[in-house]
MDAnalysis code that builds the backbone (N, CA, C; Angstrom):
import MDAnalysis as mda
import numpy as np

u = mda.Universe.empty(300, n_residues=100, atom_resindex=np.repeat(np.arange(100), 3), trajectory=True)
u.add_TopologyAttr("name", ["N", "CA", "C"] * 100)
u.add_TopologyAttr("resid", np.arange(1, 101))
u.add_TopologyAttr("resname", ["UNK", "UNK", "UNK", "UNK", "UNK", "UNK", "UNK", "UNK", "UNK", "UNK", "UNK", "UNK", "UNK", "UNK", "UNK", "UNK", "UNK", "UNK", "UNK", "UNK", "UNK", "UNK", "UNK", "UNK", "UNK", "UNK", "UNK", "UNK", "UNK", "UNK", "UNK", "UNK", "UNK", "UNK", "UNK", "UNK", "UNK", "UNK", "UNK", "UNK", "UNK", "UNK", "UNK", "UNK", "UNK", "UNK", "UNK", "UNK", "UNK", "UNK", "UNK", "UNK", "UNK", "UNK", "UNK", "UNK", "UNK", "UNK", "UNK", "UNK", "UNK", "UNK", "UNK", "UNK", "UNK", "UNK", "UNK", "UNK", "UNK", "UNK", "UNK", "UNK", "UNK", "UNK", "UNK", "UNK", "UNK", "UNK", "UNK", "UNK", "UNK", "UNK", "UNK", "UNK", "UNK", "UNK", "UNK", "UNK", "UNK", "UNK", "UNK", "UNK", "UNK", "UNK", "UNK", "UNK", "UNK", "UNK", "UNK", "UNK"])
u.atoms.positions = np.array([
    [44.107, 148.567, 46.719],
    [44.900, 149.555, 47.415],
    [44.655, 149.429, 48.918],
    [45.925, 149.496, 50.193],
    [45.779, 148.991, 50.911],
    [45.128, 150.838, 51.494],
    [44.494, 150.505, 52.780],
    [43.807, 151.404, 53.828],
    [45.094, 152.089, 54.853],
    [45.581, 153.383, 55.082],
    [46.628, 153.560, 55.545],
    [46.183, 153.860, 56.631],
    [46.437, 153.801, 57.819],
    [46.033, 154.194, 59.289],
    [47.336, 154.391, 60.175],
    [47.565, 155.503, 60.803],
    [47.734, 156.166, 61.894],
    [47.240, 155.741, 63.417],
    [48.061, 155.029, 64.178],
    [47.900, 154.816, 65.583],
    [48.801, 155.689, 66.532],
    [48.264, 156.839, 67.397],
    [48.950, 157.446, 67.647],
    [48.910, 157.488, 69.127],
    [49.258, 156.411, 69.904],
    [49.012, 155.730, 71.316],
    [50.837, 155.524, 71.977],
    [50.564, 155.999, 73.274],
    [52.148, 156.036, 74.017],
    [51.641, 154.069, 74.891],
    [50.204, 153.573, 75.225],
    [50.069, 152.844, 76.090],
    [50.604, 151.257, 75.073],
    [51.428, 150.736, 75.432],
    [51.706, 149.064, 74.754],
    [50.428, 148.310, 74.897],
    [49.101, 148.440, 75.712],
    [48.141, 147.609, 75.065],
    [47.646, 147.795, 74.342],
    [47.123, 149.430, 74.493],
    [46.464, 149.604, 73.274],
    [46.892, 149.304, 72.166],
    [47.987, 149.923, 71.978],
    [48.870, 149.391, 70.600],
    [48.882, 147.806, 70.418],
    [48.720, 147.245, 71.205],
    [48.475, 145.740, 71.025],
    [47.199, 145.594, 70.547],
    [45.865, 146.113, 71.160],
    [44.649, 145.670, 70.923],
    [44.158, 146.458, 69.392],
    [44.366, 147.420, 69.072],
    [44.491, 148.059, 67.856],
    [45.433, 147.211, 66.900],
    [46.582, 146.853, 67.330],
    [46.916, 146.582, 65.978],
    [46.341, 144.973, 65.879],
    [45.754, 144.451, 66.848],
    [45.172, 142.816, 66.629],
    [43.646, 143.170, 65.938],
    [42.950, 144.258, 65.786],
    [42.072, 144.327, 65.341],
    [42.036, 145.034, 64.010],
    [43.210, 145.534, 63.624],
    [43.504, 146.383, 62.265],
    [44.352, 145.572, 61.485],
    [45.445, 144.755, 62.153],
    [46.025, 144.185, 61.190],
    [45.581, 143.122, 60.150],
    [45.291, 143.340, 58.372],
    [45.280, 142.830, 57.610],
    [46.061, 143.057, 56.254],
    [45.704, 142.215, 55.169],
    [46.397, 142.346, 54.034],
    [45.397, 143.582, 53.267],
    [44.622, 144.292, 54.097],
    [44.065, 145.298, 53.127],
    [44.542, 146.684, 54.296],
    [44.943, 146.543, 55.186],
    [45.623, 147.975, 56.054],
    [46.909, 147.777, 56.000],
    [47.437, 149.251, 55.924],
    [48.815, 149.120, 56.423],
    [48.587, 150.233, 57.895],
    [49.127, 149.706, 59.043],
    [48.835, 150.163, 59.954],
    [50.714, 150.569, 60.623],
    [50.504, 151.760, 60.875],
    [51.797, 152.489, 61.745],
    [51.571, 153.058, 62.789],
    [52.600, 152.510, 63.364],
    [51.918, 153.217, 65.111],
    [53.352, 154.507, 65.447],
    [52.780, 155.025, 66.510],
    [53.598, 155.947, 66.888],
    [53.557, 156.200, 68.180],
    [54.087, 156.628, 69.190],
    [53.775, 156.279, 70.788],
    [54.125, 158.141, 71.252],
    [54.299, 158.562, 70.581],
    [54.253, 159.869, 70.717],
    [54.004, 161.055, 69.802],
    [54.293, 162.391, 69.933],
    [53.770, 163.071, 68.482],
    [54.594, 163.457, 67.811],
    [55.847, 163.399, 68.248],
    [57.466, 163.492, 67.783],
    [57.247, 162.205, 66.514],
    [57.117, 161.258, 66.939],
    [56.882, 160.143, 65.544],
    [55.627, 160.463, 65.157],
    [54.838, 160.699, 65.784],
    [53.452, 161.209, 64.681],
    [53.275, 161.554, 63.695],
    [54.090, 162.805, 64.120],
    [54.931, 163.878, 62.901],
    [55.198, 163.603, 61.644],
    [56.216, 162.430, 61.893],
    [57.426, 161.981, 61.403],
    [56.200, 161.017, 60.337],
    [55.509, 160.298, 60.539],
    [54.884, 159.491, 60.317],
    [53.489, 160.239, 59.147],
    [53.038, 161.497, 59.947],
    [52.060, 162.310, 59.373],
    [52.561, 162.984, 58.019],
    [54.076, 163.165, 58.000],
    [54.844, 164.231, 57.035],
    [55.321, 163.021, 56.074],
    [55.382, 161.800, 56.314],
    [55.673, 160.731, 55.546],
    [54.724, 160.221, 54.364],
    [53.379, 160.042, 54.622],
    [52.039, 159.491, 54.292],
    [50.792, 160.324, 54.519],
    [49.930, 160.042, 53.084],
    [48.698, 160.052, 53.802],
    [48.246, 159.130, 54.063],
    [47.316, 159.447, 55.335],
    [46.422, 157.928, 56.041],
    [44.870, 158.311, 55.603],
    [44.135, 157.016, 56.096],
    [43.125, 157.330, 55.111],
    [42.170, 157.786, 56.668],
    [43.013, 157.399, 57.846],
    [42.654, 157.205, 59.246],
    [43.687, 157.844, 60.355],
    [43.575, 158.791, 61.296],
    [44.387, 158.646, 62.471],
    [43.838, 158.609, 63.387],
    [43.634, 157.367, 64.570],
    [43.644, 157.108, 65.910],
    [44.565, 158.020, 66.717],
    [43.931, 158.806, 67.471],
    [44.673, 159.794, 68.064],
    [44.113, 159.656, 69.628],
    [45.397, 159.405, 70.287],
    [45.776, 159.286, 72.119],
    [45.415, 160.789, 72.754],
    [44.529, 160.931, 73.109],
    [44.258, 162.823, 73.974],
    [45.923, 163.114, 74.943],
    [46.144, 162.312, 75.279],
    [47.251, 162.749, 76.660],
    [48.820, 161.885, 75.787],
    [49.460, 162.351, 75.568],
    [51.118, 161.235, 75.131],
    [51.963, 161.716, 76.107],
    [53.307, 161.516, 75.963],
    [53.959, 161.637, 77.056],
    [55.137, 163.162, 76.524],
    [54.836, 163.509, 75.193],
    [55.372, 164.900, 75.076],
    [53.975, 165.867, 74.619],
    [53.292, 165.857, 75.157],
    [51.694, 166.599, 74.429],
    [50.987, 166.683, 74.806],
    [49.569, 167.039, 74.443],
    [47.899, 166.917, 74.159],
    [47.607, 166.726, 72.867],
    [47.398, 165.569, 72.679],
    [47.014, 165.030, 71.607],
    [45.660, 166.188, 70.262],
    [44.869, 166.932, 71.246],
    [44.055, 167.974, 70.619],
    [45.022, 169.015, 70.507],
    [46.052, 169.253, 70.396],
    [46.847, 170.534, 70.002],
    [47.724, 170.095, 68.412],
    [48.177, 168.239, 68.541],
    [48.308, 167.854, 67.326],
    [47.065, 168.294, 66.428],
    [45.883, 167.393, 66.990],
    [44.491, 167.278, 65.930],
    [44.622, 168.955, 65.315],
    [45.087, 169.865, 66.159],
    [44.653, 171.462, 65.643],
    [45.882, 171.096, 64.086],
    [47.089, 170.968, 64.241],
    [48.027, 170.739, 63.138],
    [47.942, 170.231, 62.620],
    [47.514, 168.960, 62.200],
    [46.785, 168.136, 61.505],
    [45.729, 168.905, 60.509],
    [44.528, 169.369, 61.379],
    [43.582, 170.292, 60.247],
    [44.315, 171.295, 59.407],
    [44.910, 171.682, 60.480],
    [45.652, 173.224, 59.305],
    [45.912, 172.513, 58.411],
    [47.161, 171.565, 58.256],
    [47.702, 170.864, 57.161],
    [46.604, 170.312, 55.780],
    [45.981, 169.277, 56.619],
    [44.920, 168.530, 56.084],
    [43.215, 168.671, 56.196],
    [42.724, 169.534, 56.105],
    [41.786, 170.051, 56.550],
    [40.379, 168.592, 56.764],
    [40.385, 167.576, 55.495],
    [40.233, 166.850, 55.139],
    [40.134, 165.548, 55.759],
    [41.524, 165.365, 56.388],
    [41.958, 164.111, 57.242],
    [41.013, 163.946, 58.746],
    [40.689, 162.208, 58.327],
    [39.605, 161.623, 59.209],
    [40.711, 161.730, 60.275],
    [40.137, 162.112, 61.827],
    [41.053, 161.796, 62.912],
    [39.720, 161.369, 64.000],
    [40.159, 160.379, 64.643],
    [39.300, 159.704, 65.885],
    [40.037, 159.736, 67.065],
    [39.927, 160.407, 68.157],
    [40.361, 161.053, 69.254],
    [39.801, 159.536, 70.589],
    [41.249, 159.111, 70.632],
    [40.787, 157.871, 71.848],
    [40.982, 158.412, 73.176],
    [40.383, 158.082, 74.118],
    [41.432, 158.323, 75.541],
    [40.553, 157.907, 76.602],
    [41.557, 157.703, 78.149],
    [40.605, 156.856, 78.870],
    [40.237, 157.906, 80.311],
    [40.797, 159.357, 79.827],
    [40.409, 160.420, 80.429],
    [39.806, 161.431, 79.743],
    [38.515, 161.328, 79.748],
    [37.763, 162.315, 79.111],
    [37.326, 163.351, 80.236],
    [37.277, 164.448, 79.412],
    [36.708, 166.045, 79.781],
    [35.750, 166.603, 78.821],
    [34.715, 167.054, 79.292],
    [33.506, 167.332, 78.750],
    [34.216, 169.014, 77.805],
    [35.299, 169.620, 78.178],
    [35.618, 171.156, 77.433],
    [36.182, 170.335, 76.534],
    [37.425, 169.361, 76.435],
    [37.895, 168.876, 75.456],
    [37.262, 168.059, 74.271],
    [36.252, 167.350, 75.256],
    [35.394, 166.924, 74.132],
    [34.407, 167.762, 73.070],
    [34.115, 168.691, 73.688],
    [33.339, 169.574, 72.843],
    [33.964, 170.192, 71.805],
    [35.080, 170.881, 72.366],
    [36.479, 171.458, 71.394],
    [36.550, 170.647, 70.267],
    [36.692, 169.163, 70.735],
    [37.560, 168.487, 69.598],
    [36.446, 167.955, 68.843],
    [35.127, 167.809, 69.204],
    [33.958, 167.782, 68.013],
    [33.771, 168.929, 67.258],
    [34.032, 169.861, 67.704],
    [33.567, 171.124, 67.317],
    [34.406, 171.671, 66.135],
    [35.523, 170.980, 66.382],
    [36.757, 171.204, 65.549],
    [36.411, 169.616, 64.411],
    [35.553, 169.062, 64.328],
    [36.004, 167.985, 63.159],
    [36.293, 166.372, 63.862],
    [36.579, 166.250, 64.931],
    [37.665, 164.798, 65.666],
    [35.919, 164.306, 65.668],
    [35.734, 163.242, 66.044],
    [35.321, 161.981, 66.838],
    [36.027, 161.687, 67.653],
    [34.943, 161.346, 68.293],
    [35.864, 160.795, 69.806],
    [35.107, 159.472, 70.056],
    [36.239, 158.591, 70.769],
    [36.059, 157.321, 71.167],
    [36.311, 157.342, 72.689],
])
């Protein structure tokens, strides 16, 4: 059974460097560049994984992670970003995320 993962990144490298390091015949990997497809993507599947972007270009990525728990209380989420804040980070440990 393949590994389902959630990439939820607006930047084209990352999404490049993630999916060169995830893509195999044991993941199925879906990306999404905002939380409008997140959504779309989250309400579709479960993942066994979501890589989650802090900042997208309709959002805060920790206001998804809050919808996400409600839904899935369960669901692994790993919080990426290349602007970190020490309130957000605490929040979003505090709440369940990892952060990268």
């Amino acid at each position: 059974m393949k590994s389902k993962i959630l990439l939820v990144d607006d930047d084209p490298y990352t999404q490049q460097l993630f999916e060169g390091l995830l893509r195999s015949d044991d993941v199925e990997l879906r990306v999404a560049g905002n939380i409008a497809e997140a959504r779309k993507e989250f309400d579709s599947a479960d993942f066994n994984l979501i890589l989650l972007d802090q900042r997208l270009p309709d959002g805060n990525g920790l206001d998804f992670f809050k919808e996400i728990r409600a839904l899935r209380a369960q669901q692994v989420v790993i919080l990426i970003t290349g602007h970190a804040d020490l309130r957000d980070a605490i929040g979003a440990v505090r709440g369940g995320c990892s952060i990268i």
